[in-house]
N, C-alpha and C positions, 0 to 999 in steps of 0.2 A: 342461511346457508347459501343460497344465490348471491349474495351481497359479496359473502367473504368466498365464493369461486371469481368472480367478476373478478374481486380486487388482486388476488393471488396469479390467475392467469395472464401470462404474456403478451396476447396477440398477433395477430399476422406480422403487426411492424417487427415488434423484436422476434417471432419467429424468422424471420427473413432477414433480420440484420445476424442473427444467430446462426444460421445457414450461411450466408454468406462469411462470415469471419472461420467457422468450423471451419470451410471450406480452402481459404484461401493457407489454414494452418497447416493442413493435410498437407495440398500441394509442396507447399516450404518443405514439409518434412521429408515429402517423395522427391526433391530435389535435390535436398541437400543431405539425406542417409543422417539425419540425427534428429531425436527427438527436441534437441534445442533450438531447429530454428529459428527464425522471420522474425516472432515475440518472444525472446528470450527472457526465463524467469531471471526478476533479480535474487542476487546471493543471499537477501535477507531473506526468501521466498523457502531457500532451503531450510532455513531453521526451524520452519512449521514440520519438514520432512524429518528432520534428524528428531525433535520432540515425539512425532508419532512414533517412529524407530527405538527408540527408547523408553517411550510410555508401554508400546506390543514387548518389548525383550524384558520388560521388568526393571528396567533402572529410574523409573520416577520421571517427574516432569523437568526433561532435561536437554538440551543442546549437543551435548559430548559426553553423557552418560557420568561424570564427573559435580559437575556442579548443578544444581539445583538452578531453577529460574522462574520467575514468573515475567519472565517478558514477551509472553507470549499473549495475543488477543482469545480469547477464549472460545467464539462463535467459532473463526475460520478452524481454529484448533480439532474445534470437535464436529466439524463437515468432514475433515480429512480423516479421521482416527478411524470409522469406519473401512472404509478402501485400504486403509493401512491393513489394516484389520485382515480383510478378504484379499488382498494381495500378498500373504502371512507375513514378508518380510520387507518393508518398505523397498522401491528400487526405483527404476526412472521409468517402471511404466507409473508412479503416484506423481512423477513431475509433467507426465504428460494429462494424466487423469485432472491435475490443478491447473491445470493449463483452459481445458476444454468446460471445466466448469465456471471458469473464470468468464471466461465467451460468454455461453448460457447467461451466468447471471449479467453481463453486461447487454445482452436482450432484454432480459428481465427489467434493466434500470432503462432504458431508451422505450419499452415498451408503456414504463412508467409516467414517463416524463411526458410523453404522445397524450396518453390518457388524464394527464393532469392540466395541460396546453389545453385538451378538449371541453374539459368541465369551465375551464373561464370561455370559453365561446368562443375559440378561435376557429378560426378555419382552417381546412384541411391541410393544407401546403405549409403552414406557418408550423402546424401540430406537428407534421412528418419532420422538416428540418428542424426543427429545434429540438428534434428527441436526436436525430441524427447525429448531431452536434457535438455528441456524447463519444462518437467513434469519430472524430478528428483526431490529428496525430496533431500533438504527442497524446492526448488525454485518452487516445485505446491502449497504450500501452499500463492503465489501470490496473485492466481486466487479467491483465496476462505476465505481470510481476510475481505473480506466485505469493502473494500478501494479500493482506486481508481488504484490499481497496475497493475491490470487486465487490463482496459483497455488502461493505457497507455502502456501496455506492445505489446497488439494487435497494437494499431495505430504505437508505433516504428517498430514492425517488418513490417509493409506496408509501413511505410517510406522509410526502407533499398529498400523494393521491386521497388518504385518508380522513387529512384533516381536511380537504374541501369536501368529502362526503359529510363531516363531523357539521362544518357550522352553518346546509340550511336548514338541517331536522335537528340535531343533536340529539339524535337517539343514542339508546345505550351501548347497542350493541356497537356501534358505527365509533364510541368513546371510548369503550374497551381494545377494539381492534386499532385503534390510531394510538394508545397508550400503548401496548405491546407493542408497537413497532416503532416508536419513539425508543423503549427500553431497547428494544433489540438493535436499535441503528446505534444507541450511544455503546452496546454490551461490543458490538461488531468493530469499533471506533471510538476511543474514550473521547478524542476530542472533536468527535461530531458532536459533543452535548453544548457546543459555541451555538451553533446551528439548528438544532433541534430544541432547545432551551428558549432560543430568541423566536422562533416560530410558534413555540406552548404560548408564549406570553404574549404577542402582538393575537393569539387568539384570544386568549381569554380577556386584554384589557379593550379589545376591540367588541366584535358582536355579541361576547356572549356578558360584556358586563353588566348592562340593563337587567340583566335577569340573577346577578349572582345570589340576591337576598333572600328566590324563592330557595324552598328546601329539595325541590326535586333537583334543582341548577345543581347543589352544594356536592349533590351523590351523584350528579352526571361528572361535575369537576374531580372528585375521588377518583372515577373508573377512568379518565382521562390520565389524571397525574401519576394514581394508583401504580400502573407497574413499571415506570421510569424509576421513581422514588423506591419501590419495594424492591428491583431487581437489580439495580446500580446498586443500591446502598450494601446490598446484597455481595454482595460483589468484593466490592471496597474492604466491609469486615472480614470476607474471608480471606483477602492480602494479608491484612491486617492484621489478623490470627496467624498466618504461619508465614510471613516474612518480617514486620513489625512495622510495614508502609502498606499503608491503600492503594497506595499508585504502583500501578507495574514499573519495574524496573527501569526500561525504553522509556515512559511517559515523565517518569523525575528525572531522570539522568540527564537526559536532551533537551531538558527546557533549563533555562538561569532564572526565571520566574524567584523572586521579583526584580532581580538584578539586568538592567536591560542589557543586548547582548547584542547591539545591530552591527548590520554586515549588510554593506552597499551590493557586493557582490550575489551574495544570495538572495536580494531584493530581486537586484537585474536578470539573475537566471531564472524565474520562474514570475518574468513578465508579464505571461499569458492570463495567468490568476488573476490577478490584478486587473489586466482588462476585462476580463470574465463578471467581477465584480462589478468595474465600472459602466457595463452594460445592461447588468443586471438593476442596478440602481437606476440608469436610464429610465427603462421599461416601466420600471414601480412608479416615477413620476407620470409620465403617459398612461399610465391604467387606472381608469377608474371607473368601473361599474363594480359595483356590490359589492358587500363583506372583504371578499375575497381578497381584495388589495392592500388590506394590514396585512393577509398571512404572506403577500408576493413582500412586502415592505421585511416582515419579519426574516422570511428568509434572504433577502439583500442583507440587511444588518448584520445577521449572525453570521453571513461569511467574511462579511467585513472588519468584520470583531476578529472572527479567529487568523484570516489574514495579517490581521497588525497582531497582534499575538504572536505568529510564528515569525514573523519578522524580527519582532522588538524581542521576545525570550528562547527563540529558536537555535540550540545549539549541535549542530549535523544533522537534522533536519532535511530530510529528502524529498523531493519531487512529489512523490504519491501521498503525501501527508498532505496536500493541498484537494482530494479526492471530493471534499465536502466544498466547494467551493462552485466543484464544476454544473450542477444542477442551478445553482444560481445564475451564471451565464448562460446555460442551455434555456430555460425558462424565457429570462430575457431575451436572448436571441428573438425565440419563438413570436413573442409579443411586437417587439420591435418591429419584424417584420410585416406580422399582421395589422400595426398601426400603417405603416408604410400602405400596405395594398388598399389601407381604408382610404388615400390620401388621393387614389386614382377613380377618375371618375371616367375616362375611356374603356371598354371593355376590351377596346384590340393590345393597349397598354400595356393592360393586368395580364392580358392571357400570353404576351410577351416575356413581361418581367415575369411569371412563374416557371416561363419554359427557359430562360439564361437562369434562375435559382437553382433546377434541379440542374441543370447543365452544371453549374459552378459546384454543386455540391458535390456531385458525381466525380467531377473532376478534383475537386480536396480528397476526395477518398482515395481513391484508383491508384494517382499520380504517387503518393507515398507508400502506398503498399505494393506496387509496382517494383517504387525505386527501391525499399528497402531490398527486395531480395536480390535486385542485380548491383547496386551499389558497390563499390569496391574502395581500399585503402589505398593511399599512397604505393604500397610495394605490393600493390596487384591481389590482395585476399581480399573474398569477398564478406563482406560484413555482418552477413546473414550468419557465414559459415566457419567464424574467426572470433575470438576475442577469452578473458581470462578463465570465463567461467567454463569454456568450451575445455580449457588447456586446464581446470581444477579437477573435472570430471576426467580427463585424460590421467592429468599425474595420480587423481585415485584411485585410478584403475592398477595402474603400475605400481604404485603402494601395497596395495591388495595382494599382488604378484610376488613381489620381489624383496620387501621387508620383512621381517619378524611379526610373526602373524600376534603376536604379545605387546609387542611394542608401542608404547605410548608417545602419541604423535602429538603438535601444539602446532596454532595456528590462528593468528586473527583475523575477520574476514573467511571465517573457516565453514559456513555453510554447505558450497556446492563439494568442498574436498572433504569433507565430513560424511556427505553424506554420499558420496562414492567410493567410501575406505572402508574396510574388514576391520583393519585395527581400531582399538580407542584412539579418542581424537581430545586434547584439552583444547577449550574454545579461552581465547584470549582477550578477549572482550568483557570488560566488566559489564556493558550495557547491558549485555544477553545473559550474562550470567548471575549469580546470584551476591545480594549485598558485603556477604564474607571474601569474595575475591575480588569485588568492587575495591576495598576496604586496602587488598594488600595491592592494589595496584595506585594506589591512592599514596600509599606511605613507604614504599619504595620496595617493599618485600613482596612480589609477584616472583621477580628470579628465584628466591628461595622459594617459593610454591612451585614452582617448575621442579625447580631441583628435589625436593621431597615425594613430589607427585610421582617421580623417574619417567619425566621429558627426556625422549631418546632425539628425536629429531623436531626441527621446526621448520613451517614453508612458508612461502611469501608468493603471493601472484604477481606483483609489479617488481621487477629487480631490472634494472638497466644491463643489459645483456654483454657490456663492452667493461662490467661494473670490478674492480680489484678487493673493495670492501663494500660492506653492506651493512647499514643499519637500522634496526624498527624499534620502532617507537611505540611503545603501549603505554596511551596514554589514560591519564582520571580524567574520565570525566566531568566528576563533581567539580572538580576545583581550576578546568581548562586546564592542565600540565602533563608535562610527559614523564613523571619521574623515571621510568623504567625505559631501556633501551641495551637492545639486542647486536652485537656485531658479528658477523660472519664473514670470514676468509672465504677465495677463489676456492679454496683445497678446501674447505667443508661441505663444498655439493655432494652429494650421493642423485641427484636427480637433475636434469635440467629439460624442461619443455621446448616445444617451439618457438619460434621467434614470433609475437603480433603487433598488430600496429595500435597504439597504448598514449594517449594522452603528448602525439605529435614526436612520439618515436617507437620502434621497437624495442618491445620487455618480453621479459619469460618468467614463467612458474620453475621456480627454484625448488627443491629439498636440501637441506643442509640436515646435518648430523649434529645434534647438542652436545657440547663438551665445555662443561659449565669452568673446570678445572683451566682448561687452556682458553676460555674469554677472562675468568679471570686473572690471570697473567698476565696480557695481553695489556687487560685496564691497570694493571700494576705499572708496567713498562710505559706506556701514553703517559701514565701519573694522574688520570683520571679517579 
């Protein structure tokens, strides 16, 4: 029991880094009068809220209470259901509730990664900044996406913790607790098992292989493998029972595996990863006292693995899906630097360059969290206090008000306005939704599921505000196309938002009125 408080408990570090981030969310919010500000959830963040809202009302595991889905991570799923629960009717104090747990656990994974720095023998300064590390910008905005990033990011950095309590006793109990949290970081994160998979295995063909032939070894390796193998597998056949795929929805759809899918572009935008890695593999060259340096080697590899993986079969693919990467650079960092201070042999040097580290470090933190909230766009909004999802929560406010309290609403990207509308909402997204509407948006008959479903109206966040026609594009997935495509006239608004500043102009959140009859005429007359 002392073992597994030790290992569960935060510590002062991430108590204090979890203080400080609370803290600085408050302020944002006492400034700017919305619960959205400074780390604003992303819109996928909402589709965890709209599934609680529909698991508590009775309509199933669902997005828009219409289609069924499993594209939901299942840990984050059922931390929320709760609150959902005891707040009776999901609303934005659950977007605020995900928000501040988000923080918390990103103490929890910095307090991990300190305590793991500690056990290979680093010294204090190297352990504090490389757990730090974790709250650089952009890699805090993890915590506070409102996705499940956050907490597979905690349960990985306990897993590091784990497996070096695991290999210089390999007690049982110390193999039981590092297999559970193995299961749980892949249950948390299907494709943290790049990661956590390459980490099992640089342990076991490392220290413990000398001993695999005795038979106590055999039953320590069972309780080790035991609930990765039992809980995932686990998992997979229940997909696989009531969808007819193992893999959620999100994890087949968005990968081209094995067809490779590269994009120079999306390489370049999340550079940082990449460095992350390449630091990380640094450090594992430079480390070498004991055991321990297969499991730092293991986990370089596995983020290196799932790296070129999202690279090479990655298709939309977002930023926070790189979450299991960053414990490999923080690590590194760590190391790195504590090689470094091994390198000085002046003691006024050392106690120099420790005091410009925290200085530097203090000053990466402050300086972006700072600028985020005073920051401002081209046409003078501030960016804290501006942007689409601020203006979806707005137009479903006005939804709620002022449409047909009946009326069946459609919308792709329909998260944050989903889940601030009264009305039913169709989500347009095969990703999120379930393989039957995958299916018809795949072979060109989604419009007719609109039409049959009775789609009254459809919205769009990004519409060029100066725009005469409009068209969206809901595209398959599977097959990279758009068969299906939406046009709307000036004269089909019933709503228009503010103006914000949107990808180097200003756009607005639109409502348009469905009238399947006069689009199609329309495509008659074009000869479309």
């Amino acid at each position: 029991m002392r073992y597994a408080r030790r290992l569960c408990r935060p510590g002062p570090l991430g108590a204090l880094v979890t203080s400080a981030m609370v803290t600085a969310w408050l302020i944002s919010w006492l400034a700017f009068r919305t619960i959205l500000a400074f780390w604003r959830p992303a819109d996928d963040g909402y589709y965890y809220y709209d599934i609680v809202r529909s698991t508590w009302s009775g309509l199933g595991v669902s997005t828009d209470g219409i289609h069924a889905t499993n594209g939901f991570h299942p840990l984050w799923y059922l931390v929320l259901l709760p609150f959902g629960t005891v707040l009776h009717m999901p609303n934005a104090a659950l977007v605020g509730v995900a928000q501040v747990l988000g923080m918390l656990l990103l103490g929890v994974a910095v307090a991990g990664i300190a305590m793991a720095l500690r056990l290979l023998g680093l010294r204090t300064l190297p352990c504090v900044l490389g757990a730090l590390a974790l709250t650089f910008a952009p890699w805090r905005g993890i915590a506070s996406a409102g996705v499940e990033g956050a907490l597979a990011l905690a349960l990985l950095c306990w897993f590091f913790v784990a497996l070096l309590k695991v290999l210089p006793g390999q007690t049982r109990r110390s193999m039981v607790i590092a297999g559970l949290l193995a299961a749980l970081t892949i249950l948390a994160r299907l494709d943290t098992i790049m990661v956590v998979g390459s980490m099992l295995l640089f342990a076991l063909l490392g220290p413990l292989k000398p001993v695999l032939g005795r038979r106590g070894s055999r039953r320590d390796l069972v309780l080790l493998l035991g609930p990765p193998v039992v809980l995932v597998g686990c998992y997979l056949l229940v997909n696989l029972a009531l969808t007819g795929n193992p893999m959620p929805i999100t994890a087949s759809l968005k990968s081209s595996f094995p067809k490779p899918h590269f994009s120079f572009g999306f390489l370049f935008s999340n550079v940082q990863y990449y460095i992350a890695i390449a630091v990380a593999w640094a450090a594992t060259l430079l480390y070498r006292r004991g055991p321990e340096r297969a499991l730092l080697a293991g986990l370089t590899v596995g983020a290196t693995v799932f790296g070129g993986y999202v690279a090479l079969f990655g298709r939309g693919v977002f930023w926070w899906y790189f979450v299991s990467l960053v414990p490999a650079g923080a690590v590194g960092a760590g190391i790195t630097l504590d090689w470094l201070l091994d390198r000085l042999k002046s003691r006024v040097l050392l106690r120099r360059v420790e005091i410009v580290s925290v200085v530097l470090a203090a000053g990466i933190l402050l300086i972006p969290l700072v600028w985020s909230i005073i920051e401002k766009y081209p046409n003078g909004d501030y960016v804290a206090n501006t942007g689409w999802r601020i203006e979806a929560e707005r137009a479903g406010h006005w939804a709620s008000k002022r449409l047909p309290p009946h009326a069946l609403l459609a919308m792709k990207d329909s998260g944050a306005f989903g889940f601030y509308t009264k009305q039913p909402l169709m989500n347009l997204d095969g990703v999120i939704s379930n393989r039957s509407f995958n299916d018809a948006l795949c072979n060109g008959t989604a419009f007719d599921e609109m039409i049959n479903s009775g789609v009254s109206y459809v919205a769009y966040q990004a519409v060029r505000s100066d725009y005469t026609t409009f068209t969206i594009g809901l595209p398959c997935w599977e097959h990279g196309t758009t068969p299906t495509r939406l046009t709307f006239l000036r004269r089909d608004e019933v709503y228009r938002g503010s103006p914000y500043w949107h990808g180097g102009r200003n756009e607005v959140f639109v409502i348009w009125r469905f009238d399947p009859i006069a689009m199609n005429e329309r495509e008659a007359a074009s000869g479309n």
